[in-house]
N, CA, C and O atoms as CSV, one atom per row, in Angstrom:
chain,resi,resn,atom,element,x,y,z
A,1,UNK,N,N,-76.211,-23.152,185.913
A,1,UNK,CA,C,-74.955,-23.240,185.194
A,1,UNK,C,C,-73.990,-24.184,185.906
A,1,UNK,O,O,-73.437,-24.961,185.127
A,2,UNK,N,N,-73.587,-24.338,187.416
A,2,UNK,CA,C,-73.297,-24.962,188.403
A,2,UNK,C,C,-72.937,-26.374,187.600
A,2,UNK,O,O,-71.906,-26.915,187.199
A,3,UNK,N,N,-74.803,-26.757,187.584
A,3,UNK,CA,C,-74.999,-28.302,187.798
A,3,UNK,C,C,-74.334,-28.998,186.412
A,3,UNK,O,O,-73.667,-30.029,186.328
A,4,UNK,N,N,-74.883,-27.778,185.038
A,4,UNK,CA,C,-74.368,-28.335,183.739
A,4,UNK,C,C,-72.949,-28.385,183.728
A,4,UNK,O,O,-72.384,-29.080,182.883
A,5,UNK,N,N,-72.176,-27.600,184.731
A,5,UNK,CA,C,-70.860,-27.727,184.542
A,5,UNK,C,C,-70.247,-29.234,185.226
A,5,UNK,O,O,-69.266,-29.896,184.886
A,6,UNK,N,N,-71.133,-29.435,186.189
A,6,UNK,CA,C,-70.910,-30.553,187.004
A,6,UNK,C,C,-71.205,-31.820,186.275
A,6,UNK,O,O,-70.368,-32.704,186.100
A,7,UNK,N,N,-72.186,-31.853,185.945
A,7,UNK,CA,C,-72.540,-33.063,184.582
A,7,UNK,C,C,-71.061,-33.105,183.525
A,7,UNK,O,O,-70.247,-34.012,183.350
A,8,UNK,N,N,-71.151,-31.595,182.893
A,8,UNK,CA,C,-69.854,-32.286,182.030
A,8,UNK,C,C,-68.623,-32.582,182.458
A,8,UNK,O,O,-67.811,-33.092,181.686
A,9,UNK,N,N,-68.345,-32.324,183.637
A,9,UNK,CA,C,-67.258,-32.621,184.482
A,9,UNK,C,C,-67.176,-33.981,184.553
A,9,UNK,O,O,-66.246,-34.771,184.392
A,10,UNK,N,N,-68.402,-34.108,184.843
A,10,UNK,CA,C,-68.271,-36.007,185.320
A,10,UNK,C,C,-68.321,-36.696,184.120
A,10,UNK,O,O,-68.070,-37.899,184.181
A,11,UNK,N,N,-68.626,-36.143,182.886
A,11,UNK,CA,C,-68.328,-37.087,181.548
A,11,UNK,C,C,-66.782,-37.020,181.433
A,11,UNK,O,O,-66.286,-38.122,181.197
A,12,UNK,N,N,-65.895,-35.993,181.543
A,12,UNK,CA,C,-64.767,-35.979,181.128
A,12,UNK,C,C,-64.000,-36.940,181.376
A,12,UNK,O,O,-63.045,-36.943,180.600
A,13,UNK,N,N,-63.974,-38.394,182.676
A,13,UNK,CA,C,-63.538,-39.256,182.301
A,13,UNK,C,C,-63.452,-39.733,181.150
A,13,UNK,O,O,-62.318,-39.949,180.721
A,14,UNK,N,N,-64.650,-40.048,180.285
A,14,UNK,CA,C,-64.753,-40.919,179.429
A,14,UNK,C,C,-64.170,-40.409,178.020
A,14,UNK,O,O,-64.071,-41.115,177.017
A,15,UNK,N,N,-63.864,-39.281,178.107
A,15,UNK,CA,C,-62.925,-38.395,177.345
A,15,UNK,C,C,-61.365,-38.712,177.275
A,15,UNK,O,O,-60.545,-39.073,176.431
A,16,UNK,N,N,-61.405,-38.385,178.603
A,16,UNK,CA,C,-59.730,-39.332,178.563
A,16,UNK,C,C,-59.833,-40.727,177.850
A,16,UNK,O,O,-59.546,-40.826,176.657
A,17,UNK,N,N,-60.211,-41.711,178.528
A,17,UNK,CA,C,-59.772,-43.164,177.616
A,17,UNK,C,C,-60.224,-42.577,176.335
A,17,UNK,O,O,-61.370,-42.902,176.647
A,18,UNK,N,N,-60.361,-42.097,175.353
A,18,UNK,CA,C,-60.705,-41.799,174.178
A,18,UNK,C,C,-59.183,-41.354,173.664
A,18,UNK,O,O,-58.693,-41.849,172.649
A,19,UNK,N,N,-58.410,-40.250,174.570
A,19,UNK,CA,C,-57.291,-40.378,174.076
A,19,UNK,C,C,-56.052,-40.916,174.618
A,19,UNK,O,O,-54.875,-40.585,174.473
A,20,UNK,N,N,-56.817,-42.130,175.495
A,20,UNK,CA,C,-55.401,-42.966,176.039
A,20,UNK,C,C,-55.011,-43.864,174.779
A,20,UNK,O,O,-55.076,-45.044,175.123
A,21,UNK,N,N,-54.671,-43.749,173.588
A,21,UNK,CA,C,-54.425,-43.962,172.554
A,21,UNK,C,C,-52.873,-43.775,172.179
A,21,UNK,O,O,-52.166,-42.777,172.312
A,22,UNK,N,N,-52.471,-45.432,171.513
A,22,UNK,CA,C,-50.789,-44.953,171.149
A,22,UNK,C,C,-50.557,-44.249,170.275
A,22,UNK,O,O,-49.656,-43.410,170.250
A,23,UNK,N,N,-51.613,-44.571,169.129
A,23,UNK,CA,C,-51.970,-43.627,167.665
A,23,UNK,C,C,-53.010,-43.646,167.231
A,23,UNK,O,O,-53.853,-44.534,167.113
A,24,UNK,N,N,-52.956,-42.204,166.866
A,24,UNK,CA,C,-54.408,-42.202,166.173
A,24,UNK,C,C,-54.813,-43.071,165.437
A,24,UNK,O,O,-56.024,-43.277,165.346
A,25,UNK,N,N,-53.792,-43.880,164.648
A,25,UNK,CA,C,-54.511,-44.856,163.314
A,25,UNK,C,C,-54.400,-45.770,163.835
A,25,UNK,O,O,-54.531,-46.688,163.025
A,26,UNK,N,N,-54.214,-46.133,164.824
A,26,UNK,CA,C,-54.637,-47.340,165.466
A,26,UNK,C,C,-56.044,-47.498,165.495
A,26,UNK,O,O,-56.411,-48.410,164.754
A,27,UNK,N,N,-57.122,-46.814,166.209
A,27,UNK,CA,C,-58.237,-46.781,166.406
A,27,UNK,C,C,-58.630,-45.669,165.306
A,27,UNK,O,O,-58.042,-44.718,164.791
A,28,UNK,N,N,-59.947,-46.266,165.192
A,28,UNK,CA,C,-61.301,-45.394,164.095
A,28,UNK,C,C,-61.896,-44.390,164.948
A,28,UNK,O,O,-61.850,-44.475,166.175
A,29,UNK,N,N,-62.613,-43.169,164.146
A,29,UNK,CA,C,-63.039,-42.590,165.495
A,29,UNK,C,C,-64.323,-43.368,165.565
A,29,UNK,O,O,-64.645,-43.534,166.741
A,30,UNK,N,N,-65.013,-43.805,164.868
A,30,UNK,CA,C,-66.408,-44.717,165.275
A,30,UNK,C,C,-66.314,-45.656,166.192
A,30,UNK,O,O,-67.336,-46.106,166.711
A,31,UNK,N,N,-65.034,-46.114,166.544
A,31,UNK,CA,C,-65.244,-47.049,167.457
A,31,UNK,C,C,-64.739,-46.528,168.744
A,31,UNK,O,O,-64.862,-47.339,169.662
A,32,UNK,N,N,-64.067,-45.103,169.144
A,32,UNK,CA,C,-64.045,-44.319,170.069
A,32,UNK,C,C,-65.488,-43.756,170.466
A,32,UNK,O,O,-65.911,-43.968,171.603
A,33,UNK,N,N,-66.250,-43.034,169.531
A,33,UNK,CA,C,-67.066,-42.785,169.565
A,33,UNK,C,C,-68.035,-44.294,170.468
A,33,UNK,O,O,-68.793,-43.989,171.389
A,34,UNK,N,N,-67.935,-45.266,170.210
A,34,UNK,CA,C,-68.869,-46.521,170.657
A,34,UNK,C,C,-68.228,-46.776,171.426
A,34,UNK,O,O,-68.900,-47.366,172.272
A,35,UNK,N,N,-66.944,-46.686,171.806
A,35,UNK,CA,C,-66.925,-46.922,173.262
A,35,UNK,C,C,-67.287,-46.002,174.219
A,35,UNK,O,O,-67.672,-46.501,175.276
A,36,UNK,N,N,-67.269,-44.368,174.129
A,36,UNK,CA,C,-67.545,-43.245,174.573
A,36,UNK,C,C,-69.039,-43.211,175.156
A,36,UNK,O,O,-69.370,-42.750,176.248
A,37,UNK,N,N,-69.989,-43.884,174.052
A,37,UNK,CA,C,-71.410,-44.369,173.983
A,37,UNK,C,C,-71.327,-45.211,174.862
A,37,UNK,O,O,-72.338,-45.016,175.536
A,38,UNK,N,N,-70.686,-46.167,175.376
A,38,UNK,CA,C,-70.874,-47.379,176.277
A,38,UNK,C,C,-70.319,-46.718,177.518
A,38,UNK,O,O,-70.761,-47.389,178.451
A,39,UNK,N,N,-69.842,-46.094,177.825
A,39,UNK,CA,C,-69.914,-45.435,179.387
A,39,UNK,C,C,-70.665,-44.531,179.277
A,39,UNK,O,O,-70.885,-44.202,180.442
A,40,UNK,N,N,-71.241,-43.867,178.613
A,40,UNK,CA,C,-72.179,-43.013,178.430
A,40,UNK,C,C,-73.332,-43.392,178.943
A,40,UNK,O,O,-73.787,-42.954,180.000
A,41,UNK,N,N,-73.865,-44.224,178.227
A,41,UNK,CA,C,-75.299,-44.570,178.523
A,41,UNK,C,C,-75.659,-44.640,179.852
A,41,UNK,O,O,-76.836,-44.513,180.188
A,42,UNK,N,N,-74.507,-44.883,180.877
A,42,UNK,CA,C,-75.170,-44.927,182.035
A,42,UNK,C,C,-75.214,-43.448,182.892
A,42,UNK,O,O,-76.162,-43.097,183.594
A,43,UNK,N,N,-73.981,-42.679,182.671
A,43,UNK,CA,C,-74.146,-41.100,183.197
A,43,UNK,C,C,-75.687,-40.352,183.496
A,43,UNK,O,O,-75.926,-39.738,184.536
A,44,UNK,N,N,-76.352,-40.475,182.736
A,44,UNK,CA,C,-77.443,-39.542,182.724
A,44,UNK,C,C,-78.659,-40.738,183.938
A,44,UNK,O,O,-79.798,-40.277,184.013
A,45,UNK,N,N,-78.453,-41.970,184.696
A,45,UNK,CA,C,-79.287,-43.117,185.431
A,45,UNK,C,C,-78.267,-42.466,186.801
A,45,UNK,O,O,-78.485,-41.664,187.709
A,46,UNK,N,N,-77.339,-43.111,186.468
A,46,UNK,CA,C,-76.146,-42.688,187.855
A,46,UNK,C,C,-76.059,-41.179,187.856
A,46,UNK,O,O,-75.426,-40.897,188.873
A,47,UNK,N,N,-76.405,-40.006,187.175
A,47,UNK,CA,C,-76.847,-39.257,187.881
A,47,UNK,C,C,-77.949,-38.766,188.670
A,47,UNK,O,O,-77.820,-37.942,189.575
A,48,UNK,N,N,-79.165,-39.352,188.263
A,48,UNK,CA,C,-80.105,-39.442,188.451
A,48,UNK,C,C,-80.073,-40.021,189.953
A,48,UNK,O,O,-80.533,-39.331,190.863
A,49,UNK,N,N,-79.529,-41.293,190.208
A,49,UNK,CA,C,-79.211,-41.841,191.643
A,49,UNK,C,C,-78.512,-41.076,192.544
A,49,UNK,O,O,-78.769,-41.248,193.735
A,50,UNK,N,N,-77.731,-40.317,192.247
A,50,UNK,CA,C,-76.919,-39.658,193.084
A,50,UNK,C,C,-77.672,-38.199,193.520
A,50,UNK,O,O,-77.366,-37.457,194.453
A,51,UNK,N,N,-78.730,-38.049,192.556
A,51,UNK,CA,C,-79.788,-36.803,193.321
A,51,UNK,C,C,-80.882,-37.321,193.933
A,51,UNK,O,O,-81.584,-36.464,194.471
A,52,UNK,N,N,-81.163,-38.157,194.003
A,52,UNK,CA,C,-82.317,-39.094,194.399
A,52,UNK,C,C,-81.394,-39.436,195.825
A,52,UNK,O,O,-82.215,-39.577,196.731
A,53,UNK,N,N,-80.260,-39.585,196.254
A,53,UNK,CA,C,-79.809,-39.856,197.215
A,53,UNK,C,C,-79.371,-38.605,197.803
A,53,UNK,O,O,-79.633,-38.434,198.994
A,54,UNK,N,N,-78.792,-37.768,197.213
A,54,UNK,CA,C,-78.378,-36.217,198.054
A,54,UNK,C,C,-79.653,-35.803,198.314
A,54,UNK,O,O,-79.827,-35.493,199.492
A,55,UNK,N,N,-80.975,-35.656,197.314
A,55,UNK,CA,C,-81.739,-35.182,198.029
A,55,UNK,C,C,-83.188,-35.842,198.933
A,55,UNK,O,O,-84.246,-35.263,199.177
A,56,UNK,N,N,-82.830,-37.020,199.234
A,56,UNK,CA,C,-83.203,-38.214,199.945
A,56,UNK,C,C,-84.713,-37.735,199.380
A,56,UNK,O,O,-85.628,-37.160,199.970
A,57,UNK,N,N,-84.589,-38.232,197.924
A,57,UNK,CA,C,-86.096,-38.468,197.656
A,57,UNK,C,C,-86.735,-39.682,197.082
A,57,UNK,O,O,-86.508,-40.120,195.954
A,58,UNK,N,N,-87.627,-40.232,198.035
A,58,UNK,CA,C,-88.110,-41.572,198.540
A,58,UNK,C,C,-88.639,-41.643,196.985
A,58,UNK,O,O,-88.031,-42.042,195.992
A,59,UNK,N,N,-90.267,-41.008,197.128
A,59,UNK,CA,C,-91.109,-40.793,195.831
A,59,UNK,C,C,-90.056,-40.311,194.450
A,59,UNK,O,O,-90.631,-40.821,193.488
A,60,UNK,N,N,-89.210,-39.815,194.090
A,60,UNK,CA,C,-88.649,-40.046,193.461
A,60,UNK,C,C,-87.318,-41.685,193.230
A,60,UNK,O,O,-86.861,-41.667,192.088
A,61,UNK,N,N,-86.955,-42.472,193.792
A,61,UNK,CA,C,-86.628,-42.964,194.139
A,61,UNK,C,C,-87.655,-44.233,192.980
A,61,UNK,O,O,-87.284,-45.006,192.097
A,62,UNK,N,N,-88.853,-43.951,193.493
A,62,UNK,CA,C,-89.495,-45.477,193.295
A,62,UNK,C,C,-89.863,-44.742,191.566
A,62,UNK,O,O,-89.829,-45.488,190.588
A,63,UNK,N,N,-90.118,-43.585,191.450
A,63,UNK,CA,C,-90.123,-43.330,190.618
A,63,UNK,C,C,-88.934,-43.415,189.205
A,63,UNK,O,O,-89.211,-43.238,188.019
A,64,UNK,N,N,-87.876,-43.670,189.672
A,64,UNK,CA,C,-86.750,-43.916,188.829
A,64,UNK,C,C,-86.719,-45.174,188.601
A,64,UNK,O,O,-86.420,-45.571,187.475
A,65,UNK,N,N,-87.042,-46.117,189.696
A,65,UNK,CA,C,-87.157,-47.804,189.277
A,65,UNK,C,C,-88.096,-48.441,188.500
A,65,UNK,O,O,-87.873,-49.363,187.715
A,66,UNK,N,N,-89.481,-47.762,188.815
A,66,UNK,CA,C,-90.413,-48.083,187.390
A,66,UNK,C,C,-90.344,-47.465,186.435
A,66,UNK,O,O,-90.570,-48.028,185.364
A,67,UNK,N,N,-90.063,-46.313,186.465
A,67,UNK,CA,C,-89.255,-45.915,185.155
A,67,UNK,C,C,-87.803,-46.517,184.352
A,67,UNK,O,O,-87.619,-46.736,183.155
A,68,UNK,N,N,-86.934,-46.671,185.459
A,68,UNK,CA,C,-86.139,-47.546,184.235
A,68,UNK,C,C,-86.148,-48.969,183.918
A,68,UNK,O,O,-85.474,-49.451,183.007
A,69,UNK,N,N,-87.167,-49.845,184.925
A,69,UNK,CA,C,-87.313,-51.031,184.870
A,69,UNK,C,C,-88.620,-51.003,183.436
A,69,UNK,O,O,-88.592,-51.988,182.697
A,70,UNK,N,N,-89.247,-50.346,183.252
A,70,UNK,CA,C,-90.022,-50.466,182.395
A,70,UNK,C,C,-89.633,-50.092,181.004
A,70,UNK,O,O,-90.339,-50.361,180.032
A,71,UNK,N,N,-88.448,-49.439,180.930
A,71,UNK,CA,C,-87.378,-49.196,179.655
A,71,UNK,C,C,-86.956,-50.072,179.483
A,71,UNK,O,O,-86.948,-50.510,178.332
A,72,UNK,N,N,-86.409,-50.758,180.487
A,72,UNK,CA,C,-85.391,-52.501,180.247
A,72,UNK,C,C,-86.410,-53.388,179.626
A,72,UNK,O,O,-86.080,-53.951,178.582
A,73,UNK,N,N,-87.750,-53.624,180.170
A,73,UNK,CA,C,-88.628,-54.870,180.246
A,73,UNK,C,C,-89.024,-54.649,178.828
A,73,UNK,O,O,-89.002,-55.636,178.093
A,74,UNK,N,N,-89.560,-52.936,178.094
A,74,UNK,CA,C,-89.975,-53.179,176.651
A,74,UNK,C,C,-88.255,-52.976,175.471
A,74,UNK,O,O,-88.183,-53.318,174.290
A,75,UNK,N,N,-87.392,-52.492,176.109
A,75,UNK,CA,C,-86.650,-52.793,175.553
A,75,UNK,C,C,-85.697,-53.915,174.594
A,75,UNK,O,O,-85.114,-53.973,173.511
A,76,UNK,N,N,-85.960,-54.652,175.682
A,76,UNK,CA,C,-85.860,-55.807,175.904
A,76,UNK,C,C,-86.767,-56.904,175.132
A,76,UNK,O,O,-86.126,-57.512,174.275
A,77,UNK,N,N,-88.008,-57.252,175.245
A,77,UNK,CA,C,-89.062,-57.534,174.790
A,77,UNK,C,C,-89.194,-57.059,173.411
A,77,UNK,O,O,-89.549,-57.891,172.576
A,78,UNK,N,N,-89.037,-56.229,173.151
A,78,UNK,CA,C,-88.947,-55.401,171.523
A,78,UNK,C,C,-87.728,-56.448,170.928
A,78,UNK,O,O,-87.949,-57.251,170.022
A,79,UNK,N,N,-86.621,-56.317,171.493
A,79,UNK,CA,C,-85.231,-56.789,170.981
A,79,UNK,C,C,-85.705,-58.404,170.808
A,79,UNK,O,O,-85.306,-58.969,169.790
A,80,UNK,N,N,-86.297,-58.948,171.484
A,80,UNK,CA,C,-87.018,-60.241,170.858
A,80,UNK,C,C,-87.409,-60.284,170.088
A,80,UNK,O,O,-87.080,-61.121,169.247
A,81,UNK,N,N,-88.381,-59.380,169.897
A,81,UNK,CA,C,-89.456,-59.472,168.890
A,81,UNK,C,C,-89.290,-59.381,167.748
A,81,UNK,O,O,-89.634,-60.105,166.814
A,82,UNK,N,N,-88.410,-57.901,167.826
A,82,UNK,CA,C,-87.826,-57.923,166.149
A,82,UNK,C,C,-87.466,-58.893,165.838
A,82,UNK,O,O,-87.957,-59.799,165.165
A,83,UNK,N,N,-86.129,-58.688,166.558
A,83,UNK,CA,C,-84.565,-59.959,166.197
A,83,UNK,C,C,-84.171,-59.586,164.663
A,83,UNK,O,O,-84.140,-60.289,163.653
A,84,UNK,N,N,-83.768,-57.678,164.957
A,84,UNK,CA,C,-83.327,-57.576,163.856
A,84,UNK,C,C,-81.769,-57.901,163.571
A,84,UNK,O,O,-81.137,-57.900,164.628
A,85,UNK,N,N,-80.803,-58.238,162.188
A,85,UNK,CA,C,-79.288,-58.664,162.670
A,85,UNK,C,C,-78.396,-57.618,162.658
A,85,UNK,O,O,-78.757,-56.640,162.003
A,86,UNK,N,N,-77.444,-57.567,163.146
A,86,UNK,CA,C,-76.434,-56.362,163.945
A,86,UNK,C,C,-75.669,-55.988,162.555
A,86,UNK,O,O,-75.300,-56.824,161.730
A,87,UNK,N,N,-75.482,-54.430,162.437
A,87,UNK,CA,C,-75.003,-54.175,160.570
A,87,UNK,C,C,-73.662,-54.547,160.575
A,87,UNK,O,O,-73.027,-54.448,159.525
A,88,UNK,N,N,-73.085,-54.994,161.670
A,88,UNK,CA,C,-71.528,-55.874,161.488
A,88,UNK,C,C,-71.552,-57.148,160.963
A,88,UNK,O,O,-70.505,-57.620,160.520
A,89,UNK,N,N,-72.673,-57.838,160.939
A,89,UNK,CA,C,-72.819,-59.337,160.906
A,89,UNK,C,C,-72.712,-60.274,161.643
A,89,UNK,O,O,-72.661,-61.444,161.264
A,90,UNK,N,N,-72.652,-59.812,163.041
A,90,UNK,CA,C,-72.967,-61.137,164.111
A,90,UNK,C,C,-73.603,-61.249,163.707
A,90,UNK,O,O,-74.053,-60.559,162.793
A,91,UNK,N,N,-74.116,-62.442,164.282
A,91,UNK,CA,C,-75.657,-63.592,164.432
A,91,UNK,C,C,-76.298,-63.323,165.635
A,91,UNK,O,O,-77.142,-64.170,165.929
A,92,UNK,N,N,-76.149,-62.322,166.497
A,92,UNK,CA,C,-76.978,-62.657,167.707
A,92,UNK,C,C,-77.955,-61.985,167.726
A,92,UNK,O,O,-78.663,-61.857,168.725
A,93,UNK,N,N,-78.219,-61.286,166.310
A,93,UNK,CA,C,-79.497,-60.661,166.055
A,93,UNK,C,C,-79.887,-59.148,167.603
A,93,UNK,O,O,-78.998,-58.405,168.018
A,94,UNK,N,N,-80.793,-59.123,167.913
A,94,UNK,CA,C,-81.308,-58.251,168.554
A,94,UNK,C,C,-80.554,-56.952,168.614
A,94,UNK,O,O,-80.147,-56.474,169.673
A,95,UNK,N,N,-80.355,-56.297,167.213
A,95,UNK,CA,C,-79.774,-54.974,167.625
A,95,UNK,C,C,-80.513,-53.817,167.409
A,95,UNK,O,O,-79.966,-52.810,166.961
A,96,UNK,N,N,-81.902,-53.857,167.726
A,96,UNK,CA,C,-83.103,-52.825,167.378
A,96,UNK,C,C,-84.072,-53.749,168.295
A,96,UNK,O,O,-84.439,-54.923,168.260
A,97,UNK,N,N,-84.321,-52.539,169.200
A,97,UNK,CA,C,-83.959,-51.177,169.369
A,97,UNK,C,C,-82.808,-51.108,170.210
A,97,UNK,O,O,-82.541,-52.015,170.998
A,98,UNK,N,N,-82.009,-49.925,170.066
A,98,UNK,CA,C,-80.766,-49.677,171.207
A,98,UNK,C,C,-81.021,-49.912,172.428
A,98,UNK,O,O,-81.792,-49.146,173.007
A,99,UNK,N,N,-80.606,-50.715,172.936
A,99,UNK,CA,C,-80.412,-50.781,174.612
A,99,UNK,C,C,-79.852,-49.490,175.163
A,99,UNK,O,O,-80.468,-48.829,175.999
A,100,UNK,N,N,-78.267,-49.027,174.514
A,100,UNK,CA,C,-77.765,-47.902,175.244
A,100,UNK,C,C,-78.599,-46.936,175.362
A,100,UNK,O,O,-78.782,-46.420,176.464
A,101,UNK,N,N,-79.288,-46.496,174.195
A,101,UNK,CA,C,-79.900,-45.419,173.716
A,101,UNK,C,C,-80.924,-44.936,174.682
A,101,UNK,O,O,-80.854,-43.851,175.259
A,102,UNK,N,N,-82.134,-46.041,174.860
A,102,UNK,CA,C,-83.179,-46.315,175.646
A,102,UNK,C,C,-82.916,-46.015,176.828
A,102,UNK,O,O,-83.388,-44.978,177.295
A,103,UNK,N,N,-82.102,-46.847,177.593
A,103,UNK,CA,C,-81.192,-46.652,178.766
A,103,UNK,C,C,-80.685,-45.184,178.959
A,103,UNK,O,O,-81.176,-44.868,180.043
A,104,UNK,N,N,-80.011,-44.183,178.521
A,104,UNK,CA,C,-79.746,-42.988,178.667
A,104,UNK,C,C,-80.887,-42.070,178.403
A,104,UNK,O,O,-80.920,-40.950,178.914
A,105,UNK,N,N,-81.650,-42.432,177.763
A,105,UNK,CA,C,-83.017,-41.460,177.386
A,105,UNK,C,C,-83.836,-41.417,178.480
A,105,UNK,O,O,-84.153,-40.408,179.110
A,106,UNK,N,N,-84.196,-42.641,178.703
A,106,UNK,CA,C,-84.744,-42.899,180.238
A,106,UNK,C,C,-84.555,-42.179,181.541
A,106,UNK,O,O,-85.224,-41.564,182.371
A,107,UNK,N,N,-83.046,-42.637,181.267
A,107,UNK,CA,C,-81.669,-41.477,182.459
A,107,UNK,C,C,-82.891,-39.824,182.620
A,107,UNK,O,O,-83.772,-39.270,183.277
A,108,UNK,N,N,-81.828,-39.747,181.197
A,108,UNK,CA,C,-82.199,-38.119,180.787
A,108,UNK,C,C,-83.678,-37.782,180.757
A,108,UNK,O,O,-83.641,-36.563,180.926
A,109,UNK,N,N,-84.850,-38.085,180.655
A,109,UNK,CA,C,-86.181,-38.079,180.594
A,109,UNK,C,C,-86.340,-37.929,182.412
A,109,UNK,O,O,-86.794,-36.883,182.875
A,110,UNK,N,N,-85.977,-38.922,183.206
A,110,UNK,CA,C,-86.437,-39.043,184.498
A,110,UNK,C,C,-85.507,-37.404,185.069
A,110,UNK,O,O,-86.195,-36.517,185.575
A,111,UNK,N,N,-84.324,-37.241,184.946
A,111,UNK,CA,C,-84.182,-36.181,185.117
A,111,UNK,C,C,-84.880,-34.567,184.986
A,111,UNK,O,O,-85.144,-33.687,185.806
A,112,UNK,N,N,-84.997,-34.689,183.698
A,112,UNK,CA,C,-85.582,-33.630,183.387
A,112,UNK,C,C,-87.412,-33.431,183.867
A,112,UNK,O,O,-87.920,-32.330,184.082
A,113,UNK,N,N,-88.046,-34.558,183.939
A,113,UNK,CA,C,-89.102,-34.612,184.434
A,113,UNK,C,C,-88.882,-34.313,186.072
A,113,UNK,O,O,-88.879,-33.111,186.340
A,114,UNK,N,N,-88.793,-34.748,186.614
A,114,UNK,CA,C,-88.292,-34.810,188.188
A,114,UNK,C,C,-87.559,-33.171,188.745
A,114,UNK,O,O,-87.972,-32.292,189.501
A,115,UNK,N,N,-86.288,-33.346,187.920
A,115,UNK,CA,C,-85.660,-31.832,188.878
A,115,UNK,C,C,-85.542,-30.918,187.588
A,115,UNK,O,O,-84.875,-29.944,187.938
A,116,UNK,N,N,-85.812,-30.824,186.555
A,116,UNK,CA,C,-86.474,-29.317,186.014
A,116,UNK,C,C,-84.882,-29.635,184.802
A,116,UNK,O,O,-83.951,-30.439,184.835
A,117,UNK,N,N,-85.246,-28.632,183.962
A,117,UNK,CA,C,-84.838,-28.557,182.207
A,117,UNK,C,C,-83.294,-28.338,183.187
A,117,UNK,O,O,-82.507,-29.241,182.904
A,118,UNK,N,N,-82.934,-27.711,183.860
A,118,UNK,CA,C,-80.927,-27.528,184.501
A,118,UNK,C,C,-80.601,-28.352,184.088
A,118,UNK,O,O,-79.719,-28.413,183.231
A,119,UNK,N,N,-81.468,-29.656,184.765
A,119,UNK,CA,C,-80.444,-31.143,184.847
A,119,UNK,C,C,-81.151,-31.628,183.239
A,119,UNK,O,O,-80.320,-32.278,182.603
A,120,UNK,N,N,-81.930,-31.519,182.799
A,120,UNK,CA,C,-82.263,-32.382,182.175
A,120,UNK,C,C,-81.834,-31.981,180.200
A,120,UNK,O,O,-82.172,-32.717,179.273
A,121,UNK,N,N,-81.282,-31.051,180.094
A,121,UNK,CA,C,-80.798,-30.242,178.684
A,121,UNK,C,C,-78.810,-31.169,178.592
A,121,UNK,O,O,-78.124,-31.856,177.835
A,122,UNK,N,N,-78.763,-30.536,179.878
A,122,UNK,CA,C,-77.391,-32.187,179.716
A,122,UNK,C,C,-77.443,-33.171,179.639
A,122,UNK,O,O,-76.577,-33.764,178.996
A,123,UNK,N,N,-78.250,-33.701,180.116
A,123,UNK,CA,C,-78.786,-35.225,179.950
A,123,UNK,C,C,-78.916,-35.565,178.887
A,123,UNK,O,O,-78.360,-36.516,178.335
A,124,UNK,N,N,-79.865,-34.640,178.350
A,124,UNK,CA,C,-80.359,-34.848,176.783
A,124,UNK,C,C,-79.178,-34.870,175.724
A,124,UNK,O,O,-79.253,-35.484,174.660
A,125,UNK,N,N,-77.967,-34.054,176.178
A,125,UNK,CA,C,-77.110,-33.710,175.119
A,125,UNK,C,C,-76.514,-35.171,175.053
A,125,UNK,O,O,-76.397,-35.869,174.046
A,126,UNK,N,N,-76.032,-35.592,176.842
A,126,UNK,CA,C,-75.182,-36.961,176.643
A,126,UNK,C,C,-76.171,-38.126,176.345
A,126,UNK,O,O,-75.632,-39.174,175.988
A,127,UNK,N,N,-77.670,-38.114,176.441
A,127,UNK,CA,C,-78.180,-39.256,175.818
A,127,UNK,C,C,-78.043,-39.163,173.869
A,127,UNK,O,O,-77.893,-40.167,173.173
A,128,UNK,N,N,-78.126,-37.960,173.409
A,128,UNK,CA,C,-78.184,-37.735,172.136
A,128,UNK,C,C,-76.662,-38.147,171.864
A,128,UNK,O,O,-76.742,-39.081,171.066
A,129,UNK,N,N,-75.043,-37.852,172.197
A,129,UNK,CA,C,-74.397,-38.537,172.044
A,129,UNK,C,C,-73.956,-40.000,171.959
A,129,UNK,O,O,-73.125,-40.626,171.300
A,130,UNK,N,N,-74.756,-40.250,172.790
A,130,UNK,CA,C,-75.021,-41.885,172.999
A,130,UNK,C,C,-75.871,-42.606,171.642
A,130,UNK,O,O,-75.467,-43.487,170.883
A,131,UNK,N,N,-76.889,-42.048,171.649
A,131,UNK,CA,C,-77.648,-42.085,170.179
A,131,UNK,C,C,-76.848,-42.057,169.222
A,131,UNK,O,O,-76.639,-43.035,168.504
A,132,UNK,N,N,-76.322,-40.989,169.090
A,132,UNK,CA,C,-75.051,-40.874,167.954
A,132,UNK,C,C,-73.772,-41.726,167.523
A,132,UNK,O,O,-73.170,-41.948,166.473
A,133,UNK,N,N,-73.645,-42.153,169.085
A,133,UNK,CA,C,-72.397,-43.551,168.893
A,133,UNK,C,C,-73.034,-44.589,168.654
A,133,UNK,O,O,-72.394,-45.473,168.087
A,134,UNK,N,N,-74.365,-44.842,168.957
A,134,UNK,CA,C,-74.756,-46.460,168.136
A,134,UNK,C,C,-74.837,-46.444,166.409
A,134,UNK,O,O,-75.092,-47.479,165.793
């Protein structure tokens, strides 16, 4: 219970800028929501580092780098391949598959594999938020 409290603790930054807001109708909530998603995505990796360092684990360690380097490389590689176009209408194409998405799933996956369902049911919640803001 500890750790899940500690996880959502450390999202609650990203809560605040959500309502450092002059007015509500200034901002949409979809685009709170997508910015919320963009500090997000990394919470569930940077936590992951910060137990990999408290609990000085080497083999986990190398295990988090081919694991998230191999999320980036087909991520990435996919986002070529498609080159599907972004539903706003840029042109810079590659917006499938989610980078954020991938990136926090990864997070949350290496967690939960590694130090057990505690850490890894929060993870999941803030990668599924993240999902939700793209």
């Amino acid at each position: 219970m500890k750790k899940t409290i500690c996880l959502l603790v450390a999202f609650m930054p990203f809560m605040v800028i959500a309502q450092d807001i002059d007015s509500p109708s200034e901002i949409r909530r979809e685009t709170t929501y997508e910015v919320l998603g963009d500090y997000g995505q990394h919470l569930p990796a940077l936590t992951s580092l910060v137990m990999i360092i408290a609990k000085k684990d080497k083999k986990g360690f190398w295990q988090f780098t081919k694991s998230y380097g191999t999320t980036l490389a087909l991520t990435y590689g996919l986002k070529y391949a498609i080159d599907k176009p972004r539903p706003d209408g840029r042109t810079d194409g590659k917006a499938f598959p989610s980078g954020h998405t991938s990136v926090a799933f990864s997070g949350a996956s290496f967690l939960q594999r590694r130090y057990g369902w505690e850490y890894g049911i929060p993870a999941y919640v803030v990668a599924g938020f993240v999902a939700y803001s793209r």
